[in-house]
C-alpha positions in Angstrom: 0.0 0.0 0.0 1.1 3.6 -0.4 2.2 5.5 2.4 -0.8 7.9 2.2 -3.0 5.1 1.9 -1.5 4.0 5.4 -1.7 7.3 6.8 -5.2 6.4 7.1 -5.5 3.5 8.5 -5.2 5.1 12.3 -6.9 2.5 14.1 -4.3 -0.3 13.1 -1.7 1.6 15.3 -3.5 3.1 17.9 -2.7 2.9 21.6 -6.6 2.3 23.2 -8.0 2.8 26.8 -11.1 1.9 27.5 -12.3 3.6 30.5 -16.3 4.3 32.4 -16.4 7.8 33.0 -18.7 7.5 36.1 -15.1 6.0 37.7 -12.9 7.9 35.8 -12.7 11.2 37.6 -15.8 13.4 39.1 -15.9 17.1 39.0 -18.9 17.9 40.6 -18.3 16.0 44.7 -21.4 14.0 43.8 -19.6 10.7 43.8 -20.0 9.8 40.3 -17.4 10.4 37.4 -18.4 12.7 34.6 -17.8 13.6 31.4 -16.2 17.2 32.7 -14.3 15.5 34.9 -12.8 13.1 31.9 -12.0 16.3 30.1 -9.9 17.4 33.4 -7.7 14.7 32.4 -7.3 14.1 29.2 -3.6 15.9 29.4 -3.0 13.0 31.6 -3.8 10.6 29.3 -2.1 11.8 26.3 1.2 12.0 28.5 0.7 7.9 28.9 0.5 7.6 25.3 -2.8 6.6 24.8 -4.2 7.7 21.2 -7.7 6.2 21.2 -10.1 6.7 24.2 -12.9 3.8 24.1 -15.9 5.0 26.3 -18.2 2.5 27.9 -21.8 3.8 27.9 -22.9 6.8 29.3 -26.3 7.3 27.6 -29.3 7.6 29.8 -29.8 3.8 31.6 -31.7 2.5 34.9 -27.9 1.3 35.1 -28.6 -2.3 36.3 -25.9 -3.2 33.9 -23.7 -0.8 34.2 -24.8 1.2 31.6 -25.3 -1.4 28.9 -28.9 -1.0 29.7 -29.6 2.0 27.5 -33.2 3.8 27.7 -32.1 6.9 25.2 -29.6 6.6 22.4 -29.5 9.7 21.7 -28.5 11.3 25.1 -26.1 11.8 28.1 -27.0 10.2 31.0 -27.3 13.3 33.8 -25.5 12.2 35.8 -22.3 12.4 33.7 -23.5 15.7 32.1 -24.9 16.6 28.6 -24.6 16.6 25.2 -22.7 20.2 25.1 -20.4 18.4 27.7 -19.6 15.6 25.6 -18.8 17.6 22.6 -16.6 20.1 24.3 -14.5 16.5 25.4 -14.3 15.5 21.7 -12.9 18.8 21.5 -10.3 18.6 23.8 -9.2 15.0 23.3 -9.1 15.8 19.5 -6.4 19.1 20.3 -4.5 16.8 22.1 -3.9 13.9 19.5 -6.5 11.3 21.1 -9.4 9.9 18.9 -12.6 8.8 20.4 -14.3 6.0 19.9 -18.5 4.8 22.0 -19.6 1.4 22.6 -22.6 0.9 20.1 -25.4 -1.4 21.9 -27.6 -2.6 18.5 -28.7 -6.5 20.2 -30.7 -5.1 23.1 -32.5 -2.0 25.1 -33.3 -1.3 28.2 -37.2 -2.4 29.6 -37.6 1.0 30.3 -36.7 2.2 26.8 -39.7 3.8 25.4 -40.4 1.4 22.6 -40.1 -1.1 25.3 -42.5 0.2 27.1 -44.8 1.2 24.1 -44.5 -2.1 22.5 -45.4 -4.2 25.8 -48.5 -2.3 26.2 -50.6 -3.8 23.2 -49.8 -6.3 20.7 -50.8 -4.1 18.1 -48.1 -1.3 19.5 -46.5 -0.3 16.5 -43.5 -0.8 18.3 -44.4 -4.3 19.0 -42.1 -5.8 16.1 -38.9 -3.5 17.3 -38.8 -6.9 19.2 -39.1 -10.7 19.3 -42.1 -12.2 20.4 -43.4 -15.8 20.9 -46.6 -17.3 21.8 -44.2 -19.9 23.8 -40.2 -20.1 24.0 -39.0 -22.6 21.3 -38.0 -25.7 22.6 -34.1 -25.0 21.4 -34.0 -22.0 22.9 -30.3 -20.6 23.1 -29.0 -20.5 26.4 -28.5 -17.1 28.5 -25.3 -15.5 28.1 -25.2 -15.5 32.1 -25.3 -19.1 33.5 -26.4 -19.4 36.9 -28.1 -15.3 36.6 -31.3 -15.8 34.0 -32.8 -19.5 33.8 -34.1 -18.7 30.2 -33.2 -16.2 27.2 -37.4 -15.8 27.2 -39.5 -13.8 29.7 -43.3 -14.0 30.1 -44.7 -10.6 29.8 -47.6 -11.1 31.9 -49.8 -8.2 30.7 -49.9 -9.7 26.7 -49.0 -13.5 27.6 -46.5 -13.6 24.8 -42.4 -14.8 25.8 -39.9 -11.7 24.8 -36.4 -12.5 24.1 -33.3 -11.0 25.8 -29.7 -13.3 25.4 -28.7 -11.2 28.2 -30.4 -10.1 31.3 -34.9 -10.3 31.5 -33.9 -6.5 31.7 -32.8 -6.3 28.2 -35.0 -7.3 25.6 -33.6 -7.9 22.2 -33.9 -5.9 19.2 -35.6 -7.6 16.0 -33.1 -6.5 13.7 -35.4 -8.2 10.8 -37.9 -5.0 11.2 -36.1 -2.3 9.0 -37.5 -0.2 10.7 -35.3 -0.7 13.8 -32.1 -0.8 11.3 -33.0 2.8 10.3 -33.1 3.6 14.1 -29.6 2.0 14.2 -28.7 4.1 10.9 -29.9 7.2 13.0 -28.3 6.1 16.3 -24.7 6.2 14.2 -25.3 8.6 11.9 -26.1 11.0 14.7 -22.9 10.0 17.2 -21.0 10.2 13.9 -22.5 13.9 12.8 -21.1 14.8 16.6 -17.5 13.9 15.9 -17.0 10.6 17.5 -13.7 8.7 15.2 -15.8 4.9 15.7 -17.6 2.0 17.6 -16.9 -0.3 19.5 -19.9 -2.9 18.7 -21.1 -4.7 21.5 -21.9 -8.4 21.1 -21.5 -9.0 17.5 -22.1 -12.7 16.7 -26.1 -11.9 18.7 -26.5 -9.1 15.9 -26.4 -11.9 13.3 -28.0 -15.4 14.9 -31.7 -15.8 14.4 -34.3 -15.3 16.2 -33.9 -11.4 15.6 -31.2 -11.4 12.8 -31.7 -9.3 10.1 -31.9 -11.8 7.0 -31.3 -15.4 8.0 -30.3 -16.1 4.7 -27.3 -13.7 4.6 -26.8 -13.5 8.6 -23.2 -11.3 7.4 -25.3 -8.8 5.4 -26.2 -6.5 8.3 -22.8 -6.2 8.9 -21.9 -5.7 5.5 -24.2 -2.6 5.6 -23.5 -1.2 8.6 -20.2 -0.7 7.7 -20.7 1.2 4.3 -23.1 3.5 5.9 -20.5 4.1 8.8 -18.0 4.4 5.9 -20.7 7.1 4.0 -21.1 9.1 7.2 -17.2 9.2 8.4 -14.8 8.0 6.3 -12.0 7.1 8.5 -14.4 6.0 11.1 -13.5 2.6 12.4 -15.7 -0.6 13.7 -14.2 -2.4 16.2 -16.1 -5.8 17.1 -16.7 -7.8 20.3 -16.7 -11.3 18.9 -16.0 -13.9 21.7 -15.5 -17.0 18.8 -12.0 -18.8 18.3 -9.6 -17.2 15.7 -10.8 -18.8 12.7 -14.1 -17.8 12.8 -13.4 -14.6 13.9 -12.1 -14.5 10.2 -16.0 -14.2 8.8 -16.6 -11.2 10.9 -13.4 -9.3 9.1 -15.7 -10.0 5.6 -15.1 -13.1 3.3 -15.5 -10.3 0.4 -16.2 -6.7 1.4 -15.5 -5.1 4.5 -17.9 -6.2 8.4 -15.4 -4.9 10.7 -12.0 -3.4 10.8 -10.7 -4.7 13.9 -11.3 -7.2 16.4 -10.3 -8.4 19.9 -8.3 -11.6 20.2 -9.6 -13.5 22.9 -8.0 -16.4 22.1 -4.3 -14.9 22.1 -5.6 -13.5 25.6 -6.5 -16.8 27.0 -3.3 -18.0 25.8 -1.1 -15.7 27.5 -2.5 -16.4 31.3 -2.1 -20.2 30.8 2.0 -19.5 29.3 2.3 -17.2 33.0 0.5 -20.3 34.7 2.3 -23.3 33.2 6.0 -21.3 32.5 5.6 -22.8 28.8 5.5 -20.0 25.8 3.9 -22.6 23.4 0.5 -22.1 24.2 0.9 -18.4 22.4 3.0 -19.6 19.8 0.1 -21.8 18.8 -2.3 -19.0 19.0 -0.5 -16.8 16.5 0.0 -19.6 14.5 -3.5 -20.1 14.3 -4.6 -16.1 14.1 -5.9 -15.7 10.2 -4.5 -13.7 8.1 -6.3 -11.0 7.1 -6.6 -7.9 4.9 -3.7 -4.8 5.5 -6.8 -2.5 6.5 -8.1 -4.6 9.1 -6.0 -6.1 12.4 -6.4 -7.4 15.7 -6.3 -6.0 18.9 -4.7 -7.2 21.4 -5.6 -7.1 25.4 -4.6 -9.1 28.8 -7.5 -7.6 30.8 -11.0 -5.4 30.0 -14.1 -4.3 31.3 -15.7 -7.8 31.6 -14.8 -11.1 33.0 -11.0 -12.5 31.9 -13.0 -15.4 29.8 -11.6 -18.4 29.5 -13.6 -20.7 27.6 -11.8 -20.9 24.3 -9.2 -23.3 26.7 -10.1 -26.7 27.5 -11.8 -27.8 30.6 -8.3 -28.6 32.4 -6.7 -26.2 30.8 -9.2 -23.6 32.4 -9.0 -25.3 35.7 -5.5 -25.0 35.7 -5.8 -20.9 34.7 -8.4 -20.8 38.0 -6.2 -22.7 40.6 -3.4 -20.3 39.6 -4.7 -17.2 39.2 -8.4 -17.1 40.9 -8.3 -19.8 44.3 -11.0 -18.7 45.8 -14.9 -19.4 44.1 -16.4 -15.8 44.7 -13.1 -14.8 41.8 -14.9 -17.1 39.3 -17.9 -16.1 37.6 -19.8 -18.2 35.0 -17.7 -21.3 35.1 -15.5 -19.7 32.4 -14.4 -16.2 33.9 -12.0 -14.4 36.5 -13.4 -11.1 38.0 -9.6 -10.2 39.1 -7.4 -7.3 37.8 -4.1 -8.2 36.3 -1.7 -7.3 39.1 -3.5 -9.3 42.2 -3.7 -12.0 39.6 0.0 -12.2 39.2 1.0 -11.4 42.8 1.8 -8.1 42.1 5.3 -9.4 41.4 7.0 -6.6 39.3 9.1 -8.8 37.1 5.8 -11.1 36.0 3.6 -8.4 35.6 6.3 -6.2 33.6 7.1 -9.5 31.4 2.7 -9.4 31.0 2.2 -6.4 29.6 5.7 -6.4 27.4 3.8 -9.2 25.8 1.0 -7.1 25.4 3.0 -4.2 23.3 5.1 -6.5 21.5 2.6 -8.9 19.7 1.4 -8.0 16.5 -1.5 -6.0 17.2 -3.1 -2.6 18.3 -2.6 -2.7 22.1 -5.6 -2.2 24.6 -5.3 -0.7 28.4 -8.1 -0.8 30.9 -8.2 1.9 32.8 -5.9 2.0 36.3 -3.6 -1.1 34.8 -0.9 1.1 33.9 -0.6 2.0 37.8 -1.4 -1.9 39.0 -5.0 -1.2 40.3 -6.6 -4.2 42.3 -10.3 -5.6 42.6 -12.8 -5.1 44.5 -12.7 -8.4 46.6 -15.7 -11.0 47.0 -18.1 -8.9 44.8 -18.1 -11.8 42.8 -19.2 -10.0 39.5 -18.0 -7.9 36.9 -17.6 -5.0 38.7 -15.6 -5.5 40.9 -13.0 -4.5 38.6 -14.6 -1.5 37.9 -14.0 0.6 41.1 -12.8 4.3 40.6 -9.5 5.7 39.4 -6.6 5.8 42.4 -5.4 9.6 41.5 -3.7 9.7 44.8 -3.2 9.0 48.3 -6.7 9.5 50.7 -10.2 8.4 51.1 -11.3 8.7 48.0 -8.3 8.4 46.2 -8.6 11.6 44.0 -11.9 10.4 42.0 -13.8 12.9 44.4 -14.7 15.1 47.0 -17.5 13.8 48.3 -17.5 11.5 51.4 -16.0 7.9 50.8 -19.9 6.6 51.5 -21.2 8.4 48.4 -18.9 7.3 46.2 -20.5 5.5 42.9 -18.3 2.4 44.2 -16.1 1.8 46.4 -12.3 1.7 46.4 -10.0 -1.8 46.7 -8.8 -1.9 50.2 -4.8 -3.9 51.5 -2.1 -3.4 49.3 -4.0 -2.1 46.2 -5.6 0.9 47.9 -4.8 4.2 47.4 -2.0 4.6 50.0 -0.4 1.8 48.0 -1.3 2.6 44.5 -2.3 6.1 43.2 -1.1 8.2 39.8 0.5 10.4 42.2 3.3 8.9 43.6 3.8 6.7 40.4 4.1 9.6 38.6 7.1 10.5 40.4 8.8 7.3 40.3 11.1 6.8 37.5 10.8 2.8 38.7 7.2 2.2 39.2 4.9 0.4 36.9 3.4 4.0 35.2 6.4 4.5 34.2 7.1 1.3 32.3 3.6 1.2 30.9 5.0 5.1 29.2 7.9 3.6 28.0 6.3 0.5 26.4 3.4 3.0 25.0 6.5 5.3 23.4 8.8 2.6 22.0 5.6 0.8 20.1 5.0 4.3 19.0 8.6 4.3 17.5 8.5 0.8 15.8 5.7 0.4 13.3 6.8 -2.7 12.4 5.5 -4.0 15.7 1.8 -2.8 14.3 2.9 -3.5 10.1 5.5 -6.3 9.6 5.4 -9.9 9.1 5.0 -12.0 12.0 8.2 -15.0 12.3 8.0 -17.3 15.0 11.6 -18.2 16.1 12.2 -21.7 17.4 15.1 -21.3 19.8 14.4 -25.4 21.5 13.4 -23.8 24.8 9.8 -24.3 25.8 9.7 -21.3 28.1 11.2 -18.8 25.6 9.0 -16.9 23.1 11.0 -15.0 20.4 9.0 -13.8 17.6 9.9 -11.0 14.7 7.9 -8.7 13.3 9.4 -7.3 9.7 8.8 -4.7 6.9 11.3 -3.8 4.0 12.4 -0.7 6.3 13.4 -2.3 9.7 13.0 -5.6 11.7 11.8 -6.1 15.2 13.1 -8.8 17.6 11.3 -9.5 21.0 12.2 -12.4 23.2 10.2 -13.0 26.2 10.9 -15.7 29.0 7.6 -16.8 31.1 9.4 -19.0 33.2 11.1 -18.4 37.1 14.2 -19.3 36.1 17.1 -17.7 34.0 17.4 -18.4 30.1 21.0 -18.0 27.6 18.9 -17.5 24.3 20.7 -18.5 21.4 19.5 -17.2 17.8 20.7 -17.5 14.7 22.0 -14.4 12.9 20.3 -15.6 9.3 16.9 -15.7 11.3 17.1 -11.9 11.4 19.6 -11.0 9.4 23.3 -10.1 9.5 22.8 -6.5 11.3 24.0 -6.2 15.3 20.7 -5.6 17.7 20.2 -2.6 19.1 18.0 -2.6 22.6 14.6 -0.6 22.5 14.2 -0.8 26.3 17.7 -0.7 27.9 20.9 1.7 27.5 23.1 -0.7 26.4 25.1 -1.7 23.3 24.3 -3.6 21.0 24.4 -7.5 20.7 26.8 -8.6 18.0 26.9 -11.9 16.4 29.4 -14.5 17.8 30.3 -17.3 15.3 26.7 -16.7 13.8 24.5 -16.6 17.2 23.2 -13.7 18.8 23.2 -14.9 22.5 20.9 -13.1 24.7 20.5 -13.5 28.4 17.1 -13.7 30.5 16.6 -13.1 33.6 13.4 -14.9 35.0 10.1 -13.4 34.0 12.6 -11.6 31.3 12.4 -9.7 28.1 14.6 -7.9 25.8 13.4 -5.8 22.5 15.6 -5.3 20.2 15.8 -3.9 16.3 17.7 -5.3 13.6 20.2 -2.4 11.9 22.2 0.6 12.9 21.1 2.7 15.7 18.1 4.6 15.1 
């Protein structure tokens, strides 16, 4: 591709954070973050590096899913501000380098959305068929998304006798995306976010958008996707569809578009899984395998990579004692596990909080062919929120700094929106703050990492090499482009490693160290030999200093 064509391509070298803004930073001492108080920090964030913020809902909700239970599209929820509030963030996160990008909800709506409530009313509601109805639930029903939460996918609406479905919670009825009438809502829905000067989407739930009941034609189940993104594409050119599509690698390679465009980027869950059971078992092979695996797919489109997000660290792409081997290591105790295929744990309690293991994580994280995505407060090692026992217990407020209420607010610790991880993770212990002035804490790597993958963009464009070096424990994969090569080697084992790697794997050029200030490794006798310390990594690029 030309370089201008490239140029364009922003979202397959963007640094993301996803953040919620009612824990990001509050403004107003009401306990709850807000979109003002987002704004306030948006310098911070552009210092880490970040160059695409991804914004969980914030739309009007009864919030008895955290938001995801939207009862207005088209608004701000009040309690994070308005719609003037909103814009005037685009506006400040756009001066300062950093797209924007919304989570887009098309599979479901709250019960107290108005065509909810208009359609359950009568049967003859014009707003009846915005939804699926049946007389009785189908004998094959699908199971709920949340085992052990919802005993069916279909709730009796008592006032018409007729069985709604909702794949999620009974709270959340699901669209009937085979009306076009509600596609031309969703058209609306984009077109209007869009018009405001948001850069994409992050679609919620994809593969629910295109399985019957509800799917929009059952005999081309891709074709909503198909024309989602041209309009997206009509509206905003160089807006960008980012897909949640929980499936295994290969088909995840549908949703990219077997022959036009469905989504530009998606998350790889199964490269995710595969990095907590390498920490687990000490053995790099199980992500090896993964990237062996990932499809190859168009220049315009990529992956993007993660360790831990917003929801549940899933775990059911492994195999059953596979998984049970992730939980005894990493989540021991029941009320961690959610579902019988998820961890509600943060990354650093989940490792320890051993600095070498968790700096070796998120190496992995930057180094892997991918964009990389942060979750809010994992640059600075935030914890849980222990024995919650659901999703959000990983979604307590920002740790600013040191005090009650670490920063997020003024208002008394009890009327916080949530409240703050207690021990060794609590704000005396972890806080922007004091990181910030720490040349050796974890903020500081996470900058470093965010710069040098900033520098290389071969990490984000070259051709992925899988180096086998006959040690189990050592991952040492290249990335390469006709400009420059890059070299990472990782060891996920305790225990020190002498690396040894041949000089025609990467070429005849010394290696120069992204991370360190040291000289470069020359060849001896043909062999780079690198040394690893345990839980160690080196980066290096092929060539003269740059």
């Amino acid at each position: 591709m030309r370089a201008a064509d490239i140029s364009d391509l922003w979202w397959r070298t963007a640094v993301y954070y996803c953040l919620d803004i009612e824990t990001f930073q509050d403004s107003n001492g009401d306990g709850a973050g807000d979109l003002e108080g987002l704004a306030s920090r948006v310098d911070y964030l552009a210092d880490l590096g970040v160059t695409c913020l991804w914004l969980m809902p914030f739309q009007p909700t009864p919030d008895r899913d955290d938001g995801y239970d939207i009862s207005d599209f088209y608004n701000v929820d009040r309690r994070a501000g308005d719609l003037g509030h909103f814009v005037e963030l685009l506006r400040i996160a756009h001066g300062r380098g950093i797209r924007v990008i919304i989570d887009l909800v098309l599979n479901h709506t709250s019960d107290r959305h108005p065509w909810f409530v208009e359609a359950r009313r009568s049967r003859d509601s014009e707003y009846r068929d915005y939804y699926v109805w049946r007389d009785k639930p189908p004998r094959n029903a699908q199971p709920t998304v949340f085992p052990g939460e919802e005993a069916s996918s279909w709730e009796k609406d008592e006032r018409s006798g007729q069985y709604y479905l909702h794949s999620f919670y009974r709270h959340q009825p699901d669209l009937n995306l085979a009306n076009p009438r509600v596609r031309e809502e969703i058209a609306r829905i984009i077109g209007f976010w869009a018009q405001l000067g948001v850069d994409g989407f992050r679609v919620d739930a994809v593969p629910f958008l295109i399985n019957p009941p509800g799917a929009a034609d059952e005999t081309d189940p891709h074709g909503f996707l198909r024309e989602l993104h041209r309009f997206v594409g009509r509206r905003r050119g160089d807006a960008v569809l980012l897909g949640e599509v929980g499936l295994p690698q290969q088909e995840q390679r549908e949703y990219f578009g077997l022959h036009e465009t469905e989504l530009d980027l998606q998350f790889d869950f199964e490269t995710a899984q595969a990095i907590f059971l390498a920490l687990v078992r000490g053995d790099a092979r199980p992500i090896a395998e993964s990237l062996k695996r990932r499809p190859t797919v168009d220049v315009r489109q990529g992956w993007v990579t993660f360790l831990r997000n917003h929801d549940e660290l899933s775990l059911q792409m492994l195999s059953a004692e596979e998984r049970e081997e992730v939980f005894e290591a990493l989540a021991p105790d029941e009320r961690q596990r959610v579902y019988g295929r998820g961890i509600v744990r943060r990354l650093a309690p989940m490792l320890r909080g051993e600095p070498r293991r968790l700096r070796l994580a998120y190496s992995l994280l930057f180094s892997l062919p991918g964009a990389p995505l942060l979750f809010y407060g994992e640059e600075i090692g935030m914890g849980e929120l222990e024995g919650m026992g659901d999703r959000r217990a990983v979604r307590s407020p920002m740790q600013w700094r040191r005090g009650p209420t670490a920063g997020f607010s003024t208002a008394r610790p009890s009327r916080l929106v949530r409240e703050l991880p207690g021990g060794g993770y609590g704000p005396e212990h972890v806080n922007v703050h004091d990181q910030l002035r720490s040349p050796d804490s974890l903020l500081s790597f996470i900058k470093t990492l965010i710069a040098r993958y900033r520098s290389a963009p071969e990490i984000a464009w070259g051709e992925l090499v899988l180096h086998d070096v006959g040690d189990p424990q050592v991952l040492v994969h290249s990335l390469r482009t006709d400009e420059a090569t890059f070299l990472a080697v990782h060891n996920v084992g305790d225990d020190a490693r002498q690396v040894r790697i041949d000089e025609d794997a990467v070429g005849p050029d010394r290696l120069i160290d992204l991370l360190e200030p040291v000289g470069p490794v020359e060849a001896e006798d043909g062999v780079f030999r690198v040394a690893l310390d345990g839980w160690g990594f080196r980066w290096f690029r092929a060539g003269a200093e740059h």
